[in-house]
C-alpha positions as CSV (number, residue, x, y, z in Angstrom):
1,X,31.1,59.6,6.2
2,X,31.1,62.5,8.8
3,X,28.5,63.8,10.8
4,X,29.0,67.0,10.3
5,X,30.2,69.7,8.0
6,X,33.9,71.9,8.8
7,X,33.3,75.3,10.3
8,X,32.3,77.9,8.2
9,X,34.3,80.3,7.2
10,X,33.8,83.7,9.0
11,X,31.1,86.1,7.7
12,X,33.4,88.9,7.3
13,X,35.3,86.9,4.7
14,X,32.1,85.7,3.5
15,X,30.9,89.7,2.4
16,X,34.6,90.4,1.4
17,X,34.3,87.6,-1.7
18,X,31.1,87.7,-2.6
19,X,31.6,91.7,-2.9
20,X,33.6,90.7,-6.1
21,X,32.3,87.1,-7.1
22,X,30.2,88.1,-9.8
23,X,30.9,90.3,-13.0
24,X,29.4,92.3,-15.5
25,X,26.7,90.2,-17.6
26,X,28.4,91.4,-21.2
27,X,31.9,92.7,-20.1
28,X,34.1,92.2,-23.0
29,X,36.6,89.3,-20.7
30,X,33.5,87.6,-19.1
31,X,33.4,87.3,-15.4
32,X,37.5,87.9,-15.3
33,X,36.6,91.8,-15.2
34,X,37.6,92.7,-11.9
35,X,37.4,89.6,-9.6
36,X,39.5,89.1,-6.7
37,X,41.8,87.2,-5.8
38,X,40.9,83.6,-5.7
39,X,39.8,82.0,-2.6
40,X,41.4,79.5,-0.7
41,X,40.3,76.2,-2.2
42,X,37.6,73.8,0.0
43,X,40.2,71.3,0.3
44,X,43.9,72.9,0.1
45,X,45.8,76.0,1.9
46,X,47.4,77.0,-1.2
47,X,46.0,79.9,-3.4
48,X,48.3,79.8,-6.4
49,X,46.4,79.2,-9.5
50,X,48.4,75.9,-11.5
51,X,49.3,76.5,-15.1
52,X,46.6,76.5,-17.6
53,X,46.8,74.0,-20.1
54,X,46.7,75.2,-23.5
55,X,44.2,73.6,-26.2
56,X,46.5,72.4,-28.3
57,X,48.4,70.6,-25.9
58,X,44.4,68.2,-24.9
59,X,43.4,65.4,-27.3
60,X,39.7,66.5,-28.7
61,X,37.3,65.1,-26.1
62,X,33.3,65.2,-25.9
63,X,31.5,66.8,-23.2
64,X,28.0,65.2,-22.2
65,X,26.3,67.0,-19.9
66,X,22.5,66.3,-18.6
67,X,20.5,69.5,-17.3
68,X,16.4,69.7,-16.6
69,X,14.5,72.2,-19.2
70,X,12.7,72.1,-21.8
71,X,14.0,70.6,-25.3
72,X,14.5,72.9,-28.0
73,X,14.4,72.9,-31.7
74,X,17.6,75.3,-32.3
75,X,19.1,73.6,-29.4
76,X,22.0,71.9,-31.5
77,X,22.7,75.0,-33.4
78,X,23.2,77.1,-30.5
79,X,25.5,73.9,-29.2
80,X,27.3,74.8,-32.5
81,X,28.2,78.1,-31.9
82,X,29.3,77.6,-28.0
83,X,32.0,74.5,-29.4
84,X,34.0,77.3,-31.5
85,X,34.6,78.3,-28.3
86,X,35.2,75.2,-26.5
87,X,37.3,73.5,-29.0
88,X,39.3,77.0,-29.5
89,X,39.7,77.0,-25.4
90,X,40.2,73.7,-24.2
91,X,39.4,71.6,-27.0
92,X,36.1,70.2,-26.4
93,X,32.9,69.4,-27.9
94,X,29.5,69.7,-26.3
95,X,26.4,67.2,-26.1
96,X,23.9,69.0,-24.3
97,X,21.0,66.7,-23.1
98,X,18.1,68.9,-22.2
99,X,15.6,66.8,-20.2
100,X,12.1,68.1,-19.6
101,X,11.5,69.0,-16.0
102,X,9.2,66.0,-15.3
103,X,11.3,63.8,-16.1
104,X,14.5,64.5,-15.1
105,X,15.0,63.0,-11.4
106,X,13.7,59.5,-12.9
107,X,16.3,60.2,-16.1
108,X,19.0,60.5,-13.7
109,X,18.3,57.5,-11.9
110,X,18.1,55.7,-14.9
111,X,21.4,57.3,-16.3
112,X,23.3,56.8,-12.8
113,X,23.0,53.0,-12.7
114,X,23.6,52.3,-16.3
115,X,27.5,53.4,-16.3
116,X,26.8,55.8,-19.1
117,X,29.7,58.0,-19.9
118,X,28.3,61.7,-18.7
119,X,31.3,64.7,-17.3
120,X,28.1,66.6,-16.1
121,X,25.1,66.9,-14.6
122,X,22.5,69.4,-12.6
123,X,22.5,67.8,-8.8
124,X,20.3,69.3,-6.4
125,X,18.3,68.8,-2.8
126,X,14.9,68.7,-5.1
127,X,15.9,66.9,-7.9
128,X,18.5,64.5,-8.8
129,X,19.1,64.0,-4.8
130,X,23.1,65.4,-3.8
131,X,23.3,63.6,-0.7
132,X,21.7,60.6,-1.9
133,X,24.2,60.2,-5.1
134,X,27.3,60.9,-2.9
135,X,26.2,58.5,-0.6
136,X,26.0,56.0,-3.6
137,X,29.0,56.9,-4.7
138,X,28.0,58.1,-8.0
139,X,29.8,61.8,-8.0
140,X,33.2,62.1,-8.3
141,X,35.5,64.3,-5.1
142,X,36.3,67.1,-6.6
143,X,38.3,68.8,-4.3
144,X,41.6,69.2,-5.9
145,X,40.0,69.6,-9.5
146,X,38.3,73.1,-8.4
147,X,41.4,73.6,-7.2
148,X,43.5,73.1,-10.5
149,X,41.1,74.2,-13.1
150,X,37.9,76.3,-11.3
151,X,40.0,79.3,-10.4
152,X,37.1,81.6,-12.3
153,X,35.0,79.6,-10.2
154,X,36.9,80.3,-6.8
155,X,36.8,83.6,-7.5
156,X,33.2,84.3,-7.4
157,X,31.4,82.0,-5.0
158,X,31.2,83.3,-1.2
159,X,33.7,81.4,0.4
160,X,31.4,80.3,3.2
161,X,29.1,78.7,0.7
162,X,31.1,75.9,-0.2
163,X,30.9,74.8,3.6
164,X,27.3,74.0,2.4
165,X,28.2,71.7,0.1
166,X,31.2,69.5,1.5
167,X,30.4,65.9,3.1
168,X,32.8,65.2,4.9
169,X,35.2,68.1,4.4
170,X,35.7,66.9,0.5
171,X,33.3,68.4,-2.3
172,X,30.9,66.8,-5.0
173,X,29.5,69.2,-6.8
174,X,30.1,72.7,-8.1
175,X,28.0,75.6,-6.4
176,X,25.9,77.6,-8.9
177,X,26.2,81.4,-8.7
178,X,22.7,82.9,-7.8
179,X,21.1,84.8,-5.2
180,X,22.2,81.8,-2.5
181,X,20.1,83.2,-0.2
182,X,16.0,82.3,-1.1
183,X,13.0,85.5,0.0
184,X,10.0,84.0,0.1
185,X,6.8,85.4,-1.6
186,X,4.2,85.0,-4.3
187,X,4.4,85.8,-8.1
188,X,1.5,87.4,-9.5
189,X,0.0,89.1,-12.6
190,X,-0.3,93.0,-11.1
191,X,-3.0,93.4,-14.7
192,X,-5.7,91.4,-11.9
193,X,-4.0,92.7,-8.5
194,X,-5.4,96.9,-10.8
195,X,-8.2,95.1,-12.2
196,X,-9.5,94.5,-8.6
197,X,-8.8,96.8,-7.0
198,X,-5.5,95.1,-4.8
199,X,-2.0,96.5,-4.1
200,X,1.1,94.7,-3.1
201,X,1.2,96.2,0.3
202,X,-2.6,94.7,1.1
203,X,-0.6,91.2,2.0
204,X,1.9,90.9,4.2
205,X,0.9,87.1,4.5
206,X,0.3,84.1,2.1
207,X,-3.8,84.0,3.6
208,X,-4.3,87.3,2.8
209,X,-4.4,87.0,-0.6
210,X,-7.7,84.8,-0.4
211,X,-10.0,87.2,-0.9
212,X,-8.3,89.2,-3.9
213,X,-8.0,84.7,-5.0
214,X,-11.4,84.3,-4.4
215,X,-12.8,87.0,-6.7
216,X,-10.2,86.0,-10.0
217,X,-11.2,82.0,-9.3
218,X,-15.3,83.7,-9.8
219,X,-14.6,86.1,-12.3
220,X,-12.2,84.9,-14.3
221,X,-13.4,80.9,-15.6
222,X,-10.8,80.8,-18.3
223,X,-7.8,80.9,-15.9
224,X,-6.2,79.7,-12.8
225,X,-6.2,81.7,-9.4
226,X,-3.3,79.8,-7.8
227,X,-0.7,77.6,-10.1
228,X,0.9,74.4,-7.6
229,X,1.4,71.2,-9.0
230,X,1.4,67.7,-7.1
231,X,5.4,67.4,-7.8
232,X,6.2,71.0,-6.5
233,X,8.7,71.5,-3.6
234,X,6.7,74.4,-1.9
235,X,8.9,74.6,1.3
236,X,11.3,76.1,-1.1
237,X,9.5,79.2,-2.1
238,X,7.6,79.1,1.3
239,X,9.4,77.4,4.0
240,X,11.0,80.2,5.7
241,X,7.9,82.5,5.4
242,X,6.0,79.8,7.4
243,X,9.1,79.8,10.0
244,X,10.5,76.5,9.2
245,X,14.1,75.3,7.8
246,X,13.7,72.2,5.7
247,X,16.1,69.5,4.6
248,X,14.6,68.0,1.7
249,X,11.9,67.1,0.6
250,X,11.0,63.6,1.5
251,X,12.4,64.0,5.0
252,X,9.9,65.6,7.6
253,X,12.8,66.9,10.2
254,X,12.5,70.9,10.2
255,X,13.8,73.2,12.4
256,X,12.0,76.6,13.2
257,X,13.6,79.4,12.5
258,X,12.4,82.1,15.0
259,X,13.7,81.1,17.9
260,X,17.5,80.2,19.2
261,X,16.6,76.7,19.5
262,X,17.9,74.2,16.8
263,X,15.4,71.5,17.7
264,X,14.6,68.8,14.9
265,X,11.1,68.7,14.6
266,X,8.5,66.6,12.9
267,X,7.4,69.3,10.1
268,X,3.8,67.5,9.4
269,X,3.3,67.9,13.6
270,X,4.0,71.8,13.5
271,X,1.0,74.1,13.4
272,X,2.8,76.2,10.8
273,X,2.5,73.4,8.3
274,X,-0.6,72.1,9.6
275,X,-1.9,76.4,9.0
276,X,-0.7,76.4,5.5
277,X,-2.4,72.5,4.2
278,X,-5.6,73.9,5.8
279,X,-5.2,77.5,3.7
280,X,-4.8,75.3,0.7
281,X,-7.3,73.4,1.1
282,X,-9.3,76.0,1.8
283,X,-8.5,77.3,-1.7
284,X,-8.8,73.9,-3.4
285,X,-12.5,74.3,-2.4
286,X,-13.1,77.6,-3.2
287,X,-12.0,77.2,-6.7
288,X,-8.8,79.0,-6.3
289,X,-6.6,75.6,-7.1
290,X,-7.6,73.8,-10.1
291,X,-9.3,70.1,-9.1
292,X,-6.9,68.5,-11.1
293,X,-3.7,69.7,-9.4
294,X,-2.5,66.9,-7.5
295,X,-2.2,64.5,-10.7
296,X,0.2,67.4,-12.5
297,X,3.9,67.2,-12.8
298,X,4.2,70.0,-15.4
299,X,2.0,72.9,-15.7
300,X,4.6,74.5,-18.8
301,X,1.8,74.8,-21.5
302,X,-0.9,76.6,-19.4
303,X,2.0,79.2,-17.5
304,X,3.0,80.2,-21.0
305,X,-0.1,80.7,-22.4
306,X,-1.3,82.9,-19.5
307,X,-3.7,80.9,-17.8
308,X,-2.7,81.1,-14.3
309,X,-2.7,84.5,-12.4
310,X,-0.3,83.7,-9.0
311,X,2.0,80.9,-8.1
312,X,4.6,80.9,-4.8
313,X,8.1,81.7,-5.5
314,X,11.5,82.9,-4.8
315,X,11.7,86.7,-4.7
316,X,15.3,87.3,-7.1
317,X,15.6,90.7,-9.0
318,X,15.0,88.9,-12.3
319,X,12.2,87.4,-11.6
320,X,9.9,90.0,-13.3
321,X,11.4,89.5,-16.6
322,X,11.8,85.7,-16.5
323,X,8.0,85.4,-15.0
324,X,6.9,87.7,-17.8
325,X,5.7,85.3,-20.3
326,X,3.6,83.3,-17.8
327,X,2.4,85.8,-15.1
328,X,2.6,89.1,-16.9
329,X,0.6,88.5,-20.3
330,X,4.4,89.1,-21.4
331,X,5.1,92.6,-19.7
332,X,7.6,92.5,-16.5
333,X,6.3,95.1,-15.7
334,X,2.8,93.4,-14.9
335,X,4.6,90.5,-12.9
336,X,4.2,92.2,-8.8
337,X,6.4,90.8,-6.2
338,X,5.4,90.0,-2.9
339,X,7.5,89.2,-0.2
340,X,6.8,87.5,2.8
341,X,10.0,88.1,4.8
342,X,14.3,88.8,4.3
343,X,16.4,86.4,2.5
344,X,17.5,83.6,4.2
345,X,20.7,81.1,3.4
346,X,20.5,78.0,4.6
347,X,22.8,75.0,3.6
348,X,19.4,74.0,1.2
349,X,19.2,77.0,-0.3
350,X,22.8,76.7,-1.5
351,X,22.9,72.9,-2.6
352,X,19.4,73.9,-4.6
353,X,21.4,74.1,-8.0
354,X,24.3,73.2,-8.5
355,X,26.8,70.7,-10.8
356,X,27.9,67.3,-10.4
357,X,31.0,65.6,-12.0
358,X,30.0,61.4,-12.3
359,X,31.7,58.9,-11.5
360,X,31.5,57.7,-15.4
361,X,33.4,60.7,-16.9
362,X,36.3,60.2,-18.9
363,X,38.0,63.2,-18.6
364,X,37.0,64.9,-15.2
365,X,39.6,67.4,-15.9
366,X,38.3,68.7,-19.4
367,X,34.4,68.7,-17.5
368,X,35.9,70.9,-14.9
369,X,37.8,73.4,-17.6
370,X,33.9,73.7,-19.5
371,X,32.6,75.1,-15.9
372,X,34.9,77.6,-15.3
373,X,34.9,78.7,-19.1
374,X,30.6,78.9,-17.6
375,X,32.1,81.5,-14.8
376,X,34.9,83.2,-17.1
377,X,33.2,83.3,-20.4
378,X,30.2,85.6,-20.6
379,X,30.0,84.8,-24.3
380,X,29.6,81.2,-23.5
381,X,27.7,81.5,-21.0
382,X,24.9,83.8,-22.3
383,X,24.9,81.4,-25.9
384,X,23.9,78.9,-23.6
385,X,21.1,80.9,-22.0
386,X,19.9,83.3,-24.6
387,X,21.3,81.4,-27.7
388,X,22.0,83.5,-30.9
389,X,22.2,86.7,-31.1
390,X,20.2,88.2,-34.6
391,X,18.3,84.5,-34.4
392,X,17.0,84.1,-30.4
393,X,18.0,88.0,-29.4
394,X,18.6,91.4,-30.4
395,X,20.5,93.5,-28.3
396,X,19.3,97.0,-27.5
397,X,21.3,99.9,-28.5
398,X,22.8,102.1,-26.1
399,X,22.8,99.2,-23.4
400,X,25.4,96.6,-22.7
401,X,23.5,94.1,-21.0
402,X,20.1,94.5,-22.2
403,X,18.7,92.0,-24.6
404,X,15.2,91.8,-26.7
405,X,14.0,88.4,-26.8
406,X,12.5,86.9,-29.9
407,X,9.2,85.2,-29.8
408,X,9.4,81.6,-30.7
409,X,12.4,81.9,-32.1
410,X,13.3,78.0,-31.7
411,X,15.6,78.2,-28.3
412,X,14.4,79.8,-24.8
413,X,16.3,78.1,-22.3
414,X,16.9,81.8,-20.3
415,X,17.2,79.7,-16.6
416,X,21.3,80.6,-16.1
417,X,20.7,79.2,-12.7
418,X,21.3,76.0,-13.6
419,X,24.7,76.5,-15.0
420,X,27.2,78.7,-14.2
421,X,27.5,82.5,-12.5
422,X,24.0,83.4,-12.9
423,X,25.6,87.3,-12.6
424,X,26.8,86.9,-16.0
425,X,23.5,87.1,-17.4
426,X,21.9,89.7,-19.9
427,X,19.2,91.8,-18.7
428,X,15.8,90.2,-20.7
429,X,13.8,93.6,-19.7
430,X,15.0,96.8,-18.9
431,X,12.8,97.0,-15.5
432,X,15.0,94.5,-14.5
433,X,18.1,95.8,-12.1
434,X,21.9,95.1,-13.2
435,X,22.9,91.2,-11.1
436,X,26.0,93.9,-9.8
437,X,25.3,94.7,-7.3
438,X,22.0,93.6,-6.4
439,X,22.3,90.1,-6.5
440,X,25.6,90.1,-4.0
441,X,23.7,92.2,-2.0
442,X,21.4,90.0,-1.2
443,X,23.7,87.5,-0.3
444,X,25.5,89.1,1.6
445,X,22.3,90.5,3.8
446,X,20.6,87.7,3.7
447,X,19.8,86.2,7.2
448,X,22.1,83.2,8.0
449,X,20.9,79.6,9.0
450,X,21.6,78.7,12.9
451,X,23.1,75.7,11.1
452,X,25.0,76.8,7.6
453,X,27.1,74.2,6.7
454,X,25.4,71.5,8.5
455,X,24.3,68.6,6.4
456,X,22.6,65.4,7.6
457,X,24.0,61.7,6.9
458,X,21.8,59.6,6.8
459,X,23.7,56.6,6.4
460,X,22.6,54.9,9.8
461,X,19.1,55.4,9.0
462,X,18.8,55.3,5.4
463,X,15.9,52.4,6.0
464,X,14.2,54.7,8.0
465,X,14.4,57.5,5.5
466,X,13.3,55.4,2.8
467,X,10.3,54.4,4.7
468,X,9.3,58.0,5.6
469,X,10.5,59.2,2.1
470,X,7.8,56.5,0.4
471,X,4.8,57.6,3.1
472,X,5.5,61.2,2.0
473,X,4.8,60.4,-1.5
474,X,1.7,58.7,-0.8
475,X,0.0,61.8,0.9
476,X,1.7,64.9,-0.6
477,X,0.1,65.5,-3.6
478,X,-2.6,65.9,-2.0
479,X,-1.8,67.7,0.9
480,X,0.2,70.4,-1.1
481,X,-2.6,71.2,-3.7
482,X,-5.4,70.9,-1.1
483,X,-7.0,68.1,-2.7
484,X,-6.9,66.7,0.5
485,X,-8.1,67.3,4.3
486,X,-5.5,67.8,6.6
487,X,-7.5,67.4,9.4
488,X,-8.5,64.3,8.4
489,X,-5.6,63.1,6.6
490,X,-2.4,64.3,8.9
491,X,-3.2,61.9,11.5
492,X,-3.0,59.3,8.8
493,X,0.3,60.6,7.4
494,X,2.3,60.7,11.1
495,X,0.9,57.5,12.4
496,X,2.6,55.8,9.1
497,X,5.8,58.1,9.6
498,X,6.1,56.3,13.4
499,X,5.6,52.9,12.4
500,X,8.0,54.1,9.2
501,X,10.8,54.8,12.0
502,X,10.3,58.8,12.0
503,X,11.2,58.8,16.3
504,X,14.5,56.8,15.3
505,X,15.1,59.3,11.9
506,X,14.3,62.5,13.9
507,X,16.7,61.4,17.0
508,X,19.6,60.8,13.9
509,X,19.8,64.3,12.8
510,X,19.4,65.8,16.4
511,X,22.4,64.1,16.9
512,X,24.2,64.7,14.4
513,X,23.2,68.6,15.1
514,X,24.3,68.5,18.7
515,X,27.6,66.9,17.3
516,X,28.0,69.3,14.7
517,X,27.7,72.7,17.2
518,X,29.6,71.0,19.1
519,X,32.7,70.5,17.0
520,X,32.2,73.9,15.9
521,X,31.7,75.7,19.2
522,X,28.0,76.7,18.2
């Protein structure tokens, strides 16, 4: 496998596709209305779409597909109502495996090395590893298929995004539509920010929210100041705010973002990192993070019934509206953004969600048809988000995107990242801006990674990755919910990450950097 990714496309064709990759969340043709032209595929010069295959012409085939959520009680009649349209389009049935949150990376392992038959599955840098399930050879290349039957797809990803996700010039995985880029910032309930006396504008960094913390951890008993969990990924709502450009997270090489270098550096050495541990630990013994953090892997129940006040997060225009339930006593307009700096779109923040194609699928072709029905198909799409309308939502009259949710209604998925053009989406509140144009926009502003398109092999040190992977673990939990002293317990960490080969990892990926630039005249 290659060291290195192929050159990015420029970033003038970049901000001319993703000007019209996404469409209207209820236009009457789905996210057809208006597009472009498709873009050249990742792996092939030619731009003609092939011949679409017509459903009578496919034998009837089931689609299994594996995605983390919750699981729902409505979720197989909603499953009914998207297969009149997948057996009337190309023929196919869904099975829809919702696996809770916790659980899903350790699912996927499991379902990986048993051979099951599965056509798709949600792959990412957090969960469900990318890079470590190409490596293993578990996704199947699917260059030319995007090509043949993911024009609707083609048409609405940046072009320069799918740079992100190739190893070794070939692809793995479908991109996602979302806002690529990632703002950093914190999510809080504005009812406490009026109740004491705070304003948005009072923090322009992550510590200076401790003493506005400090007084709801004292005032408030029955809730929790700051939501983290010992299984969160917080260099993904925070990383950039704190400077630093992270890889994944079990591996410790970061690079810093505010300077020209592009440096690997050991992230638990840097004094950013080492400022934030302190900070939370510094609010795990004020009160501010509850004692029991580090043992929590899913912190559902107590978000949803209003018990925690301000978590960190990434800053996307529907945010207020999908945060409602657990950080707005159900009001967007109570959930206050607060970002800490500009969007930033790095190769991680691209390969965060996206769609894998296993090995063990039957009919790779059909799996691929189902995802760009996910781009082209706004009905679809939003059944699978919203589920039914009259049942799950009511519209609201006079608008065409703007939905009414209804309360426990049996099936509340609404996370369209996960699947699909997250642009085709209904508005759930009517604070919350239309995706067109604002969620292009911020792509297309968004500050650009020194190294986009750059993603690190390990396969020469996959030992040593292991090893630092596995002292990670050990320490993190702790670390991230302030549970434990980093003073006293970073020392710890990095002389284990040495003896676990971190010098020969870290000296890997510079490498493989240097190569990279240099093969792409960086």
């Amino acid at each position: 496998m290659s060291k290195w990714r192929k050159k990015a496309l420029s970033t003038p064709m970049m901000l001319a596709l993703a000007a019209s990759m996404v469409l209207g969340g209820c236009s009457s043709n789905g996210g057809n209305n208006g597009a472009g032209e498709p873009s050249a595929s990742p792996g092939d010069s030619s731009s003609a779409a092939p011949e679409q295959t017509a459903a009578s012409d496919l034998k009837p085939y089931t689609i299994k597909w594996y995605l983390p959520n919750g699981v729902f009680p409505d979720a197989e009649a909603v499953e009914a109502e998207m297969n009149k349209i997948t057996q009337a389009k190309i023929n196919a049935t869904l099975d829809i495996q919702w696996v809770d949150w916790g659980n899903y990376d350790q699912k996927m392992k499991t379902v990986l090395a048993s051979g099951e038959k599965v056509d798709l599955m949600f792959t990412s840098n957090w969960t469900n590893d990318y890079i470590s399930n190409v490596n293993k050879g578990a996704y199947l290349d699917i260059t030319d298929l995007l090509q043949e039957h993911g024009q609707n797809i083609l048409k609405q990803v940046p072009a320069n995004a799918w740079d992100a996700a190739k190893i070794d010039g070939k692809l793995y995985a479908i991109i996602n539509t979302q806002v690529l880029a990632r703002q950093p910032g914190m999510i809080i309930n504005k009812t406490y920010l009026d109740k004491y006396g705070y304003k948005a504008e009072d923090f322009a960094k992550l510590e200076d929210l401790t003493p506005f913390l400090e007084k709801v951890a004292a005032s408030e008993p029955d809730k929790y100041a700051f939501r983290v969990k010992g299984n969160d990924d917080q260099m993904t709502f925070i990383g950039t705010a704190l400077g630093l450009e992270y890889f994944s997270d079990t591996n410790p090489g970061v690079l810093r973002t505010n300077d020209d270098s592009t440096t690997i550096v050991n992230m638990y050495e840097t004094e950013e990192f080492k400022g934030f541990l302190k900070l939370m630990h510094e609010w795990y013994q004020k009160g501010i993070i509850r004692k029991d953090a580090s043992t929590l892997t899913d912190t559902t129940a107590d978000e949803n019934a209003g018990k925690y006040i301000s978590r960190t997060g990434v800053m996307n225009p529907d945010n207020p509206a999908v945060q409602a339930g657990a950080f707005g006593s159900g009001k967007a307009e109570n959930v206050q953004l607060v970002p800490f700096g500009p969007p930033y779109m790095s190769t991680g923040s691209i390969i965060a969600t996206m769609t894998a194609i296993p090995r063990t699928s039957e009919d790779p072709a059909r799996a691929m048809m189902l995802y760009d029905l996910m781009y082209s198909d706004s009905e679809l799409y939003n059944l699978m988000n919203y589920g039914i309308e009259g049942k799950h939502y009511t519209k609201v009259a006079g608008e065409d995107d703007l939905i009414q949710l209804t309360a426990n209604s049996g099936y509340q998925v609404n996370s369209g990242w996960e699947f699909g053009n997250l642009f085709n989406a209904y508005r759930t509140d009517a604070t919350q801006p239309k995706w067109i144009p604002v969620g292009p926009d911020m792509n297309n502003n968004a500050v650009t990674s020194k190294i986009l398109g750059f993603s690190f092999d390990p396969s020469s040190v996959k030992s040593e990755l292991a090893q630092t992977a596995s002292v990670i673990s050990e320490f993190k939990a702790g670390l991230i919910t302030g549970s434990l002293d980093p003073e006293t317990t970073l020392p710890k960490l990095n002389d284990k990450l040495k003896k676990a080969g971190l010098d020969k990892l870290l000296a890997e990926m510079q490498k493989q950097i240097d190569e990279w630039k240099a093969a792409n005249g960086k």
